[in-house]
C-alpha positions in Angstrom: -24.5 10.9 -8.4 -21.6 13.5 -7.8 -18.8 11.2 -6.5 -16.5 13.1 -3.2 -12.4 13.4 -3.4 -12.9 10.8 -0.1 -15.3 8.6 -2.1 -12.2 8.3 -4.8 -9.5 8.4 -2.0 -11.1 5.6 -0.5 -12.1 3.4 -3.1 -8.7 3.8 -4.6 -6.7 2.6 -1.2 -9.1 -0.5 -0.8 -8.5 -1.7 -4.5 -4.4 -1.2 -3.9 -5.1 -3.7 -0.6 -6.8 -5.8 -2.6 -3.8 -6.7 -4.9 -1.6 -6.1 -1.6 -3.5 -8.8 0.6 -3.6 -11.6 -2.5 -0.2 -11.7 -3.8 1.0 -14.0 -0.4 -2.2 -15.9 -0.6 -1.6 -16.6 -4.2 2.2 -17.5 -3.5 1.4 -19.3 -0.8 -0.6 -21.6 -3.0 1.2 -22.1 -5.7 3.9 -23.3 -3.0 1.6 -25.6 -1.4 0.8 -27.0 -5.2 5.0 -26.8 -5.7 5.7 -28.6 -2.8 3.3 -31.6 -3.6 4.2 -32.0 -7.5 8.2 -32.6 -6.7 7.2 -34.8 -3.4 4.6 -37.0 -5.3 7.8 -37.0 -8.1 10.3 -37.9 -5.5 8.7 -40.4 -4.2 8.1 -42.0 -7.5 11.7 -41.8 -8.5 12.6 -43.3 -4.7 10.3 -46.1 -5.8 12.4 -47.3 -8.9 14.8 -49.7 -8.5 18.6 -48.2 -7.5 20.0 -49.2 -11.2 17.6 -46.6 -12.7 19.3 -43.8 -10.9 22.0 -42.1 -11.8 24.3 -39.8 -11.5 26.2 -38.4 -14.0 28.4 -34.9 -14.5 26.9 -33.9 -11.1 22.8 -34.1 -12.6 20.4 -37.2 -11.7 19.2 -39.2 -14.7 16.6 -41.5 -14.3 16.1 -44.8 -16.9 13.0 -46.1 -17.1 11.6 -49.3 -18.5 8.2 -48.4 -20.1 6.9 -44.9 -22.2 3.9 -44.1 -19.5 6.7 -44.0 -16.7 8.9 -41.7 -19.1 5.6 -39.7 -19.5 5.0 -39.5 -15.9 8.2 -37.9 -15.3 8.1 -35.7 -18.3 4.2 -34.3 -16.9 5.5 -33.6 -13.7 8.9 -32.0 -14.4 6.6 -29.9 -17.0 4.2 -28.8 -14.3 6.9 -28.0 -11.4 8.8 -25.6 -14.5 5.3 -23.9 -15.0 5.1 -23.3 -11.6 8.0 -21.9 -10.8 7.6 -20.0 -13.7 4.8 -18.7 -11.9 6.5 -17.5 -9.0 8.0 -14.4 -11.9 4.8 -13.8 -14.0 2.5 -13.1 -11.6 4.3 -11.3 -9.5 4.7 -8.6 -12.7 1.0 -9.0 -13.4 -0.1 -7.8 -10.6 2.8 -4.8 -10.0 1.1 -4.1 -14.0 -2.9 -4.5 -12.4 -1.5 -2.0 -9.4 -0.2 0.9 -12.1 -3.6 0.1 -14.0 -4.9 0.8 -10.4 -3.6 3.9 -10.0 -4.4 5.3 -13.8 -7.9 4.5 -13.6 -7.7 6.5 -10.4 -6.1 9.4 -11.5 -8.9 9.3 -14.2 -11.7 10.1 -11.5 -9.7 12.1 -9.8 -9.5 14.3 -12.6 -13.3 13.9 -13.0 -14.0 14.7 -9.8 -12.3 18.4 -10.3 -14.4 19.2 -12.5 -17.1 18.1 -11.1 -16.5 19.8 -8.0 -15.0 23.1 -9.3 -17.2 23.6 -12.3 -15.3 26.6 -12.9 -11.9 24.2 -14.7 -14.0 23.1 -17.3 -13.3 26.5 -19.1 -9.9 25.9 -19.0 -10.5 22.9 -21.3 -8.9 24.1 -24.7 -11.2 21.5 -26.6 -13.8 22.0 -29.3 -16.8 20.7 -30.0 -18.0 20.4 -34.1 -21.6 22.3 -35.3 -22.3 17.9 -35.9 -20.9 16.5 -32.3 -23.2 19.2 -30.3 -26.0 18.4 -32.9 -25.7 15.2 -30.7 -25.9 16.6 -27.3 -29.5 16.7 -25.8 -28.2 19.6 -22.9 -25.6 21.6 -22.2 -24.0 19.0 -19.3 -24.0 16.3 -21.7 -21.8 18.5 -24.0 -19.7 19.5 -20.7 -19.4 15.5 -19.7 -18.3 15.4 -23.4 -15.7 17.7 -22.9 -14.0 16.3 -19.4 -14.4 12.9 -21.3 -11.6 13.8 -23.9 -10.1 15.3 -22.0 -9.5 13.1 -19.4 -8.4 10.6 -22.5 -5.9 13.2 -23.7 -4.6 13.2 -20.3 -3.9 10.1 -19.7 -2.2 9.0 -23.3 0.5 11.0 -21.9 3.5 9.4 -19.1 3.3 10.0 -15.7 5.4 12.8 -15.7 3.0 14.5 -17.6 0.1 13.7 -16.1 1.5 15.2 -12.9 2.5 18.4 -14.8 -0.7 18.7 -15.8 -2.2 18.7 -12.8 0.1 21.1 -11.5 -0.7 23.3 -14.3 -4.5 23.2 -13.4 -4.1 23.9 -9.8 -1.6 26.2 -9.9 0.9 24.1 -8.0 3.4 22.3 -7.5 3.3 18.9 -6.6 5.9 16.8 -7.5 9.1 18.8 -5.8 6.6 18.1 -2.8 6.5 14.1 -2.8 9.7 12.4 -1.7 8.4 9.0 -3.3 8.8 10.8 -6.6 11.8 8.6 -8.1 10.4 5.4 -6.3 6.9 6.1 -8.0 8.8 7.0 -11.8 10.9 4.0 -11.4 8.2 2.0 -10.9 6.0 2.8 -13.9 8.7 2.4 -15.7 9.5 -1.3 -14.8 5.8 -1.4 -15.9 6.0 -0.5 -19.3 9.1 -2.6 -19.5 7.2 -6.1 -18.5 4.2 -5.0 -21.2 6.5 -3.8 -23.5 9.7 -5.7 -23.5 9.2 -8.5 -20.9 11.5 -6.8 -18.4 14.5 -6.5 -20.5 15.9 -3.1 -19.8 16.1 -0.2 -22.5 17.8 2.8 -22.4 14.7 5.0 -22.2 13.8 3.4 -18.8 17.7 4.2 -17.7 17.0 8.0 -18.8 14.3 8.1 -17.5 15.1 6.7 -13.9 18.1 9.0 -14.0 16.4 11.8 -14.9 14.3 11.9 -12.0 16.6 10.8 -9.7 16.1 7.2 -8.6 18.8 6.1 -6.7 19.0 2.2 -8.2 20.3 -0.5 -5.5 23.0 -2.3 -8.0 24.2 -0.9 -11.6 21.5 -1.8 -14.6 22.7 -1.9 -18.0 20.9 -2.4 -21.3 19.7 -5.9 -21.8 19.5 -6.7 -18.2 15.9 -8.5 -17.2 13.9 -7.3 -14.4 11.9 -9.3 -11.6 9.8 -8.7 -8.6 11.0 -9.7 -5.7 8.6 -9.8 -2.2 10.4 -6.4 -1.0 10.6 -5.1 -4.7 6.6 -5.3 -4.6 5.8 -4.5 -1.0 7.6 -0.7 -1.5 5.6 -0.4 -5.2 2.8 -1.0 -3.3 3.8 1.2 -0.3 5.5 4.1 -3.0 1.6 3.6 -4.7 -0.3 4.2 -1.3 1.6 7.0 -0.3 1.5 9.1 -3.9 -1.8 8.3 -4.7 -3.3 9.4 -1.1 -1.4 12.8 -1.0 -2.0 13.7 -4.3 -5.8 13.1 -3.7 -5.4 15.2 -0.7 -3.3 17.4 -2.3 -5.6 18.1 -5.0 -9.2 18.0 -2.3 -7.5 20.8 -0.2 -6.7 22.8 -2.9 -10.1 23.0 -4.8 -12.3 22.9 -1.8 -10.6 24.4 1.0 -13.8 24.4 3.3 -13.6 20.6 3.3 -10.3 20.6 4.8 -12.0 19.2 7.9 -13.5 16.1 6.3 -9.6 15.8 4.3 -8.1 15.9 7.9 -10.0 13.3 9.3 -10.0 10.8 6.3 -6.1 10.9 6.5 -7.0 9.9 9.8 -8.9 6.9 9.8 -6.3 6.0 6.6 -3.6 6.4 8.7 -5.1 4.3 11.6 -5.3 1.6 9.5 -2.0 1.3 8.2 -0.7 1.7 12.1 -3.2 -1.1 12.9 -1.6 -3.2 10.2 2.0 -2.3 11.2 2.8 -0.6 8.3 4.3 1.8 10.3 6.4 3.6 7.7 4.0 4.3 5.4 1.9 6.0 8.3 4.5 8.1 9.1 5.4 9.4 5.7 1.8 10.5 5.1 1.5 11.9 8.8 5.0 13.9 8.3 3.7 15.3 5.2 0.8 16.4 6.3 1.9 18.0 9.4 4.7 19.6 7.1 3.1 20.9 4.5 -0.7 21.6 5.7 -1.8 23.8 8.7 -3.7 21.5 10.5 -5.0 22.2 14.3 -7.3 21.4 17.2 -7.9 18.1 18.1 -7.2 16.6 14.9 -3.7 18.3 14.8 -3.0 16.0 18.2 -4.2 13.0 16.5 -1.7 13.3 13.7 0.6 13.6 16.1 -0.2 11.1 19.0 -0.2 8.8 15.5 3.2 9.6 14.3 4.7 9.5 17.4 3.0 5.4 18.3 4.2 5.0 14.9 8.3 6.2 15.6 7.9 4.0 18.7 6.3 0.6 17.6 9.3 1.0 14.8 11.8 1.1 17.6 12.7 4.6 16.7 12.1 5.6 20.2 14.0 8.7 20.5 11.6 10.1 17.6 8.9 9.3 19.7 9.8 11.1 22.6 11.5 14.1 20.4 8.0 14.5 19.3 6.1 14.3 22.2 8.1 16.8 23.8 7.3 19.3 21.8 3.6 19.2 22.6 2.1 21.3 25.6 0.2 18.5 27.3 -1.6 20.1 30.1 -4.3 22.4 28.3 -5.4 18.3 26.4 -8.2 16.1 27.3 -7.5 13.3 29.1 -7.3 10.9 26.3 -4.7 12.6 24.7 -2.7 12.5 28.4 -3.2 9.0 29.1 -1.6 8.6 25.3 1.3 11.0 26.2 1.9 8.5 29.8 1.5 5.2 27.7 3.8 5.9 24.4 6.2 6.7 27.2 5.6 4.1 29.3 4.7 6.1 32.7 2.0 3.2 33.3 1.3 4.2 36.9 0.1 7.9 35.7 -1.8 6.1 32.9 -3.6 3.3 35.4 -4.3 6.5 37.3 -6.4 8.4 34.5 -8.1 5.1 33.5 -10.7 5.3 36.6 -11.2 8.9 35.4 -12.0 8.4 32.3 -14.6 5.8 32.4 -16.2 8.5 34.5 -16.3 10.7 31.5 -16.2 7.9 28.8 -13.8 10.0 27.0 -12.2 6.4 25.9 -14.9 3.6 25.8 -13.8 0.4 27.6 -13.5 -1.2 23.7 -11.2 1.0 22.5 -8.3 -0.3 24.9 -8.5 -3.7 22.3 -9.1 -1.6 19.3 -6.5 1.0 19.4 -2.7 -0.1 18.4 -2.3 3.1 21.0 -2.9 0.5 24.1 -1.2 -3.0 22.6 2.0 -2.7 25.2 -0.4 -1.7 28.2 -2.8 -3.9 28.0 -0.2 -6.8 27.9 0.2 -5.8 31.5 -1.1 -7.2 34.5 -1.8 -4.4 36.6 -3.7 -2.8 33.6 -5.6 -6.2 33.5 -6.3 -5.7 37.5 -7.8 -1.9 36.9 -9.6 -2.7 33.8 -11.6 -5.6 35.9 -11.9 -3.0 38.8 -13.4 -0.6 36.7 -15.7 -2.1 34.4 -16.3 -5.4 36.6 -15.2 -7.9 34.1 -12.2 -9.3 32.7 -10.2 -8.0 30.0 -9.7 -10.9 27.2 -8.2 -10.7 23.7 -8.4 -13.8 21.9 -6.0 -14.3 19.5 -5.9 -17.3 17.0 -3.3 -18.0 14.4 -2.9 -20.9 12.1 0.6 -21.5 13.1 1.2 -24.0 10.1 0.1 -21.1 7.8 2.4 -18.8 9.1 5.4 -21.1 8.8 4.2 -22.2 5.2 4.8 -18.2 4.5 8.0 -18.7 5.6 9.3 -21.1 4.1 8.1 -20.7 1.1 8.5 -17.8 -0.7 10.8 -19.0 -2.6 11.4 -17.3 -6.0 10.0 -14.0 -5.2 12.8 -13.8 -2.0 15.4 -13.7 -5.1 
């Protein structure tokens, strides 16, 4: 079954939030595991009698009277070191696992052009033995043969090349194009430093970084060992997102230009989630791109806008928001669109007003006021409560529950991946 650039887009962003949405969990475990070892060992060593402990040069030495005590200590000092150990390697395993991600994806992406434009193939320059076609029952196997190696050949190369490449085949450019360029290098590179050299910098990655412009936060010098901090791995995974979305949109537009609809409104429902999830900044690099560099209009070309502009204001960047709302003519819009233009800019009394209105025309069903991040400051309010209730005869409810002693655990414990 011919796979779609969406089906590819798609199942690309769920695997990234798949590594994103484990790494806390897995932290937050191994912290809860942390925190019991050295209390179960401190409560062992506040046990012993106050001759055993001492201190000496500043460090707490402990004497004990019989060899399974001394092994006690000796496990449990052993397993806290592996944990904390922990808190580095897996960290880097999974920054690895999310370049590994992204490979395999460029991998189908490149399938997928040829499979949807037919026409590349013949601007494969491979060839095919008198003995390897002898092996071929059709001519599409001996086609999937060629996009095969292909592929392979593509992918031995760096990332660099990969994108030239693709730029070569298309036509176009791409990389001037994506601001995350230097974050996205920089990143691979720090990959093939923790397979190669266990983070210890080398003066290709250095070149490399500075060639493409990364703009590093401290001076690195030869030798040096990188980590992965909690920031260092939320903006790989953000930097990921953001290049591997617009270069499968990128590469969907170009090729099949009479799907641009179907690219418009899977950018969409992308970006919605990343508002919905407060990753506001991420929505409005993709959103700003796309509005940038693609001619996008009718009703979707309001939603990427109504979307960048929530996103400006729920970042607290509220003079963006209203910059960009201005520039909109509001009057020939649907209603939906003007109660979004009265809400983002908190004229609640015009927006109560087209809420009776537009359960008339169920332009905005009564469920979307809970579903869409749109609403979240209006419907905190209690004469929004009053008119919903009015309205639809019932009353409006959002039920939140939060395991607070979770979220304080995430807290508090993060530990080495803070550093």
């Amino acid at each position: 079954m011919k796979r779609t650039f969406n089906d590819e887009i798609s199942d690309f962003v769920t695997k990234v939030k798949s590594i994103e949405k484990i790494v806390p969990q897995i932290m937050f475990i191994i912290s809860l595991i942390l925190r019991k070892e050295k209390s179960e060992l401190k409560n062992f060593i506040d046990n012993l009698d106050k001759e055993q402990v001492i201190k000496e040069d500043g460090k707490l030495k402990v004497l004990l009277n019989s060899y399974d005590d001394s092994r006690k200590i000796d496990k449990a000092v052993s397993r806290i070191t592996q944990y904390h150990l922990a808190y580095s390697v897996i960290p880097r395993s999974l920054l690895v696992s999310l370049i590994s991600i992204f490979d395999a994806y460029l991998g189908r992406l490149i399938r997928a052009m040829f499979t949807n434009k037919p026409q590349l193939i013949n601007l494969i320059q491979k060839t095919i033995t008198l003995s390897d076609l002898n092996k071929f029952s059709s001519l599409d196997e001996a086609k999937e043969y060629l996009i095969d190696q292909e592929i392979e050949s593509v992918l031995r190369n760096n990332h660099t090349e990969h994108f030239l490449w693709l730029e070569k085949k298309l036509n176009e450019p791409i990389i001037k194009d994506l601001k995350a360029w230097p974050q996205f290098i920089e990143i691979t590179e720090r990959r093939n430093l923790f397979v190669h050299t266990d983070g210890v910098i080398s003066s290709q990655y250095l070149n490399v970084c500075q060639k493409n412009n990364y703009q590093f936060e401290r001076e690195y010098k030869i030798g040096d060992v990188l980590e992965v901090s909690r920031k260092y791995f939320e903006n790989a995974v953000n930097t990921i997102y953001e290049i591997g979305i617009l270069l499968g949109q990128l590469i969907w537009r170009k090729l099949l230009p009479h799907e641009v609809e179907e690219a418009n409104i899977s950018l969409i429902d992308i970006t919605f989630d990343f508002i919905v999830e407060e990753n506001y900044h991420l929505a409005i690099n993709l959103l700003s791109f796309a509005l940038d560099k693609w001619n996008i209009d009718g009703e979707e070309k309001y939603i990427f806008l109504v979307n960048l502009a929530q996103s400006y204001k729920w970042l607290g960047q509220i003079d963006k928001c209203i910059e960009l709302l201005d520039t909109i003519k509001w009057e020939p819009l649907s209603n939906k669109f003007q109660i979004a233009n009265y809400v983002l800019r908190d004229k609640f009394d015009e927006a109560l007003r087209l809420m009776g209105i537009i359960s008339k025309t169920n332009e905005i069903s009564k469920e979307k006021y809970k579903e869409w991040p749109l609403f979240k400051e209006f419907i905190k309010r209690e004469d929004f409560k009053e008119k919903y209730r009015e309205i639809y005869g019932e009353i409006f409810d959002i039920t939140e529950v939060t395991n607070m002693d979770y979220v304080e655990d995430q807290k508090n414990n993060e530990l080495q991946m803070e550093k």
